[in-house]
N, C-alpha and C positions, 0 to 999 in steps of 0.2 A: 778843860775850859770851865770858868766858873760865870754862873748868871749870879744879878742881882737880883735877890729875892721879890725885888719890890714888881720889875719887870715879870716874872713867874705868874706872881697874883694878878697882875694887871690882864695878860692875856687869857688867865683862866679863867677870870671874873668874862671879859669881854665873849670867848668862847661859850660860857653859860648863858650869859643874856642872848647870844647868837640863835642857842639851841630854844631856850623857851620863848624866842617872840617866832622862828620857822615851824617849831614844833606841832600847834596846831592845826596851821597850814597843810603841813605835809598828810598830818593825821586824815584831815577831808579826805583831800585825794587821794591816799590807802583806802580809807572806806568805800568812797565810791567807784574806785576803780574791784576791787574787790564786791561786791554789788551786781556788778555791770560782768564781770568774770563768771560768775556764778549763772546772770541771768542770760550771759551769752552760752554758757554749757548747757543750761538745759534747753535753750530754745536752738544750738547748733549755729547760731548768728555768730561769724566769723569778720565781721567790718572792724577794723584797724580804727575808725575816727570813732566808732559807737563808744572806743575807751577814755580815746584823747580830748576831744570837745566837752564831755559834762565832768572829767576830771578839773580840767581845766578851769570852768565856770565855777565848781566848787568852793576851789580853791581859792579862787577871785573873789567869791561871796563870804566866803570865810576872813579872808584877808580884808575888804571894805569893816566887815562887820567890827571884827578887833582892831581896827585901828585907833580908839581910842585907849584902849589896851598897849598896846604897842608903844603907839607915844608915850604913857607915862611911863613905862617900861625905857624907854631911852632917857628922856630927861631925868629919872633918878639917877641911872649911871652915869650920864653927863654932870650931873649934879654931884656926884662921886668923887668922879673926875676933878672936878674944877675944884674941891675943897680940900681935896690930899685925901680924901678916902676917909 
């Protein structure tokens, strides 16, 4: 089965942009769930939500904050897009 090259680029380009507008994102909440892991080992504090809620908010906080970030991150590759690259 043979692809068109042009199709190849097209999703690898889309896959990268995918990974570096999540990537940040994801990064918060590794850190602070990691944080929160740590400070739940030494204090023996075993609550399920103590991970999930301030991961969560992080991540949220992270994500508002790059959003202008983000956006010019999509309008260049839509800008890509619409020119033939």
């Amino acid at each position: 089965m043979t692809y068109d090259q042009q199709t190849i680029e097209l999703v690898r380009e889309t896959l990268i942009i995918a990974l570096k507008i999540a990537a940040p994102i994801l990064l918060a909440g590794v850190v602070v769930g990691l944080v929160i892991s740590i400070f739940q080992a030494i204090t023996s504090i075993q609550e399920q939500t103590l991970t999930f809620v301030p991961k969560i908010i992080a991540m949220i906080l992270v994500a508002v904050v790059l959003i202008p970030w983000i956006a010019v991150r999509l309008m260049e590759f839509t800008v890509s897009m619409c020119t033939g690259w």
